[in-house]
C-alpha positions in Angstrom: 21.4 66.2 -0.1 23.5 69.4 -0.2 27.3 68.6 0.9 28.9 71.4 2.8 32.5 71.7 3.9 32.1 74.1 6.8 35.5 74.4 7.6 38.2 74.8 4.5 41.6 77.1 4.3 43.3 79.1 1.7 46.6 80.0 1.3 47.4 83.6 1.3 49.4 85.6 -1.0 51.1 87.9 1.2 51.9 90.6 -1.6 48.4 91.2 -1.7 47.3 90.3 1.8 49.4 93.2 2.0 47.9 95.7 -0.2 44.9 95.2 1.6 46.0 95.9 5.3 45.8 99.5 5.7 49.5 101.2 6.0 49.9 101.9 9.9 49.2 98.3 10.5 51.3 96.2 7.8 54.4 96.1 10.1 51.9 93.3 12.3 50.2 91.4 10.0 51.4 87.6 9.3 54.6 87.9 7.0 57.4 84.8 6.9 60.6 85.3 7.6 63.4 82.9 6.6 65.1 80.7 8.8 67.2 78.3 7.4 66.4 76.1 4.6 62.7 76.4 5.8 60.5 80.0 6.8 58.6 80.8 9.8 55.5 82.6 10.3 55.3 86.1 12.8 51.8 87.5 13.3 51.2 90.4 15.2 56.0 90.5 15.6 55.4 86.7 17.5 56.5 84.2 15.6 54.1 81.3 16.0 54.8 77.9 17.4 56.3 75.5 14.5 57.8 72.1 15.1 61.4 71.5 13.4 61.4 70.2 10.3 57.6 71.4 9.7 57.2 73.4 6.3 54.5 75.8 6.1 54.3 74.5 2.2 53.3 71.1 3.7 50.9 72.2 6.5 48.7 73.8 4.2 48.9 70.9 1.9 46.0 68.0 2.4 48.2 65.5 4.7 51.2 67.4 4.0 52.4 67.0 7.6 51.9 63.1 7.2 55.2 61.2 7.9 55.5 59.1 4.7 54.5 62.5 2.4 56.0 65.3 3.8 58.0 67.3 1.1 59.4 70.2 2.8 57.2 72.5 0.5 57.3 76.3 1.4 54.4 78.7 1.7 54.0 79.2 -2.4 54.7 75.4 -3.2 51.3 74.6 -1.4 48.3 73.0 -3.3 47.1 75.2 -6.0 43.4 75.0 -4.3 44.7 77.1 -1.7 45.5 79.7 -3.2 43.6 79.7 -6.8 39.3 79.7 -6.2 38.9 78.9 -9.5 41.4 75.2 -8.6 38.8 75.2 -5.8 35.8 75.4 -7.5 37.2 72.8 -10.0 38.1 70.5 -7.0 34.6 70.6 -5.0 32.9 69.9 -8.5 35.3 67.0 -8.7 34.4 65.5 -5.0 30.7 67.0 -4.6 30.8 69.5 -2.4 28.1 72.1 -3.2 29.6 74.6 -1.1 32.6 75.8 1.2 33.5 78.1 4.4 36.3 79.5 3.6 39.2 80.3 6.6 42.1 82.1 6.7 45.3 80.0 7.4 48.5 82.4 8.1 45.5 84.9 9.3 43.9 82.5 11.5 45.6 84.0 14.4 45.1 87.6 14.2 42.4 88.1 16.4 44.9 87.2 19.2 46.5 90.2 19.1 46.6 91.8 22.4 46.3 95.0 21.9 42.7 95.8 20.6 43.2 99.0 17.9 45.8 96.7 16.1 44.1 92.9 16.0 41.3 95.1 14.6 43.1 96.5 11.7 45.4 93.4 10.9 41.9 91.4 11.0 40.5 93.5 8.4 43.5 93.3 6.3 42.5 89.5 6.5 38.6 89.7 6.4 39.4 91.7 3.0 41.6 89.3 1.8 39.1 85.9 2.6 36.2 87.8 1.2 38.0 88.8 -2.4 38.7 85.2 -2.4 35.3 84.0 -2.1 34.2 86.7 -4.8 35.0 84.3 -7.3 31.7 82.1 -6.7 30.0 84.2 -4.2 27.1 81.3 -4.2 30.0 78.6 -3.7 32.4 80.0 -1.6 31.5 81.9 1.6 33.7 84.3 3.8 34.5 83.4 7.4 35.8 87.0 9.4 38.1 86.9 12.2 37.3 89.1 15.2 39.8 90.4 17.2 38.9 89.4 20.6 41.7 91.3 22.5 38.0 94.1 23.3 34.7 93.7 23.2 34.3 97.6 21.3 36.3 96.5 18.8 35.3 92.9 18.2 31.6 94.5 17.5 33.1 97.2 15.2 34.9 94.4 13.1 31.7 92.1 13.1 29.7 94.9 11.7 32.2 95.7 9.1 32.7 92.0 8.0 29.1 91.2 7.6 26.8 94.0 6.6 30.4 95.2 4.1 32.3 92.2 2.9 29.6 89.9 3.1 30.9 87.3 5.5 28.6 84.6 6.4 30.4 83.1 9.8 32.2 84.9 12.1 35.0 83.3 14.5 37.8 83.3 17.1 40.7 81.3 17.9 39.0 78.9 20.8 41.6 79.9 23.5 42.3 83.3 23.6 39.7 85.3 25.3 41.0 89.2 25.7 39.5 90.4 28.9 37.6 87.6 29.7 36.5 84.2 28.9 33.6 84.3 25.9 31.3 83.2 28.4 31.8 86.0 30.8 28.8 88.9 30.7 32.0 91.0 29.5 30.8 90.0 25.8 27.7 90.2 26.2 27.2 93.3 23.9 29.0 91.5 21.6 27.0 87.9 21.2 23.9 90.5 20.8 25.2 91.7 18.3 26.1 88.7 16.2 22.5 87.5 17.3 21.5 90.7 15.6 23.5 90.3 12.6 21.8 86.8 12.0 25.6 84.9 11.2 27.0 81.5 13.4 30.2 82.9 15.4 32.6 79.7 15.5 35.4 78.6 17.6 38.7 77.9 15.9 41.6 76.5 17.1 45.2 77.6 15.4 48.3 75.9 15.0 49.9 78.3 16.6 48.1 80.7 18.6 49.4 84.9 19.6 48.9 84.3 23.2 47.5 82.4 26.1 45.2 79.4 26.1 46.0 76.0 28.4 47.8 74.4 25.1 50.3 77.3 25.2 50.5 76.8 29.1 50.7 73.0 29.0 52.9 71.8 25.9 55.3 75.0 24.9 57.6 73.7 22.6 55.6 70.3 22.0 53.8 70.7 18.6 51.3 67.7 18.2 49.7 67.7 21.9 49.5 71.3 21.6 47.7 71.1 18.8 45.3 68.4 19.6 44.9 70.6 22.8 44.4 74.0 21.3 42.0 72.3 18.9 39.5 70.1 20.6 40.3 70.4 24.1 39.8 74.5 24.4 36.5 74.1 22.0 35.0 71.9 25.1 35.9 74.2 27.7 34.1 76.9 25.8 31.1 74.9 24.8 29.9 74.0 28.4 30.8 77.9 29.7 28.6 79.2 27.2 25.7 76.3 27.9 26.3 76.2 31.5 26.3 80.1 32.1 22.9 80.8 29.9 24.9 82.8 26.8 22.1 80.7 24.4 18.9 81.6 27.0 19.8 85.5 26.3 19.2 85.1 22.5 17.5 82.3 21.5 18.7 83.1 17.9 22.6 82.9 18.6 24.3 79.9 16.7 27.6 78.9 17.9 30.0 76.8 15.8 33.0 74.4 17.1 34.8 73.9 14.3 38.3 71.6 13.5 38.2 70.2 17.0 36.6 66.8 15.6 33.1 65.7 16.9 33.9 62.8 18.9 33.8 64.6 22.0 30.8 65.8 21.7 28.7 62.5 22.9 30.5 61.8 25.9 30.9 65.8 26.9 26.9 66.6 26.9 26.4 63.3 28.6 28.2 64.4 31.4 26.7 68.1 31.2 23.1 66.7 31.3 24.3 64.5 34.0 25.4 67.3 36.0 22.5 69.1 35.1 19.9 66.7 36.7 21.9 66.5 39.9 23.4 69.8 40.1 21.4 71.9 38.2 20.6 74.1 40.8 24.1 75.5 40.7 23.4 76.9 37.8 21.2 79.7 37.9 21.5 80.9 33.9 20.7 77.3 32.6 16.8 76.9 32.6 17.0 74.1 29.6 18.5 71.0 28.8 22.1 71.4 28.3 21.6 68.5 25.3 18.4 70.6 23.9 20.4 73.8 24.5 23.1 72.3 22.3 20.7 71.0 19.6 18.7 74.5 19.3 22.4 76.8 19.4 25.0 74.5 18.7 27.3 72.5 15.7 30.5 70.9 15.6 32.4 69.4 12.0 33.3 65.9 12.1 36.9 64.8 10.5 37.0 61.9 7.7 39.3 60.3 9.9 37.6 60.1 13.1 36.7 56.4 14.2 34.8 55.1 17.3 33.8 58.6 19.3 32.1 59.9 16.1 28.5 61.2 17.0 27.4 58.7 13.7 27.5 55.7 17.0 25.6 57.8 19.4 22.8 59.0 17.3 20.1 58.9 20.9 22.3 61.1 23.2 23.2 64.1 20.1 20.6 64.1 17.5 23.0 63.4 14.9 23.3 60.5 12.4 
């Protein structure tokens, strides 16, 4: 059996994240800026949501932000595997893991930009930076593209570019920020087709510390931890029954649609309640002509955490399909 991590993060250098964001766009992409005896992170000239005495050096260490071995690393005393493919590739020979999806971290957020010309052009400043990465084991390490999602024109410009030119095998968003409209909305409809087209999973993401907007930002400003489980798990829900509920998977039947970091324990309980409201209710919902369960077994994929106990999908193998 192949092992997979489908959702892993590197560390940017930002001297040569830099050098590859073209020149009218460098004075928004991420950057940190010193504060104190720690640094804080501005994407886009917003500096993103950061919880005192939180190092940037220990969130993008594994546990890092863990109470008993937090170090108050900065960004370059992070783990080497961040930031070195080749500590990577030594490390996922080391566990067995045949092969990785590699993330952003400080870029992670750029697609939130509001204003459409510029998340476009910091997000290929990123998309460059993730896919040089990956060049190192092109048959281990695979490029995920951030899409700006402030316009639809622009988010299909971007996912050409990142696929068919830097080779990028996943395409994704931050789960709660939406641009114009919700994903779900017909708005993006041009763009789904195109990712259909282009034959790659887009994924949801959430961020630890998202641009702008979302119902984390709106519910816990200020409050690190239930914003992040919020933006994480809770906006990846919203968005998976929209896009079931309101047919996005019956227009292309070969759109695949990743939730990824928002755990998997959801997952059971939420499309038990969608297929229940589907049997009573389903003629509410005019776009939905399947199963929201099959829908979500033919289009659909979340990534389960080490960590997650009693909702993981491994207890309910009859109402998922997974086990």
């Amino acid at each position: 059996m192949r092992i997979i991590d489908a959702d892993s993060h590197l560390v940017e250098d930002f001297g040569k994240l830099h050098s590859l964001t073209d020149e009218q766009f460098l004075s928004y992409a991420p950057r940190l800026v010193p504060h104190g005896p720690a640094e804080m992170l501005q994407i886009g000239g917003v500096y993103q949501a950061q919880a005192p005495g939180m190092t940037w050096g220990d969130t993008n260490s594994r546990r890092g932000l863990d109470g008993d071995k937090r170090q108050m690393r900065m960004w370059d005393e992070a783990e080497e595997v961040g930031r070195d493919p080749g500590a990577r590739l030594a490390l996922m020979d080391e566990i067995g893991v045949d092969g990785s999806v590699i993330f952003p971290s400080a870029g992670l957020g750029v697609g939130g930009i509001g204003i459409p010309e510029i998340a476009a052009g910091v997000c290929r400043g990123v998309n460059r930076y993730v896919a040089e990465y990956c060049a190192a084991d092109s048959s281990r390490l695979w490029p995920a593209a951030g899409i700006p999602l402030a316009g639809r024109d622009a988010a299909i410009k971007e996912a050409r570019y990142a696929v068919e030119q830097l080779g990028a095998k996943a395409l994704f968003g931050l789960s709660g920020v939406h641009g114009p409209e919700r994903l779900y909305h017909p708005y993006w409809d041009p763009f789904f087709e195109t990712v259909a087209e282009l034959g790659v999973p887009f994924c949801t993401h959430g961020g630890g510390g998202a641009v702008r907007g979302g119902l984390a930002a709106e519910r816990f400003p200020g409050q690190y931890a239930p914003y992040h489980m919020t933006t994480h798990t809770i906006e990846a829900m919203l968005v998976c029954v929209g896009m079931i509920a309101n047919g996005v998977f019956e227009k292309w039947p070969s759109l695949k649609i990743g939730f990824l970091e928002a755990g998997a324990g959801w997952m059971p309980f939420w499309l038990d309640r969608l297929e229940e409201k589907y049997a009573h209710l389903g003629w509410t919902l005019p776009e939905l002509h399947h199963s929201p369960i099959e829908v979500f077994r033919a289009h659909c994929a979340v990534t389960a955490e080490v960590e997650e106990g009693g909702g993981s999908p491994r207890r309910c193998p009859s109402s998922t399909g997974a086990g």
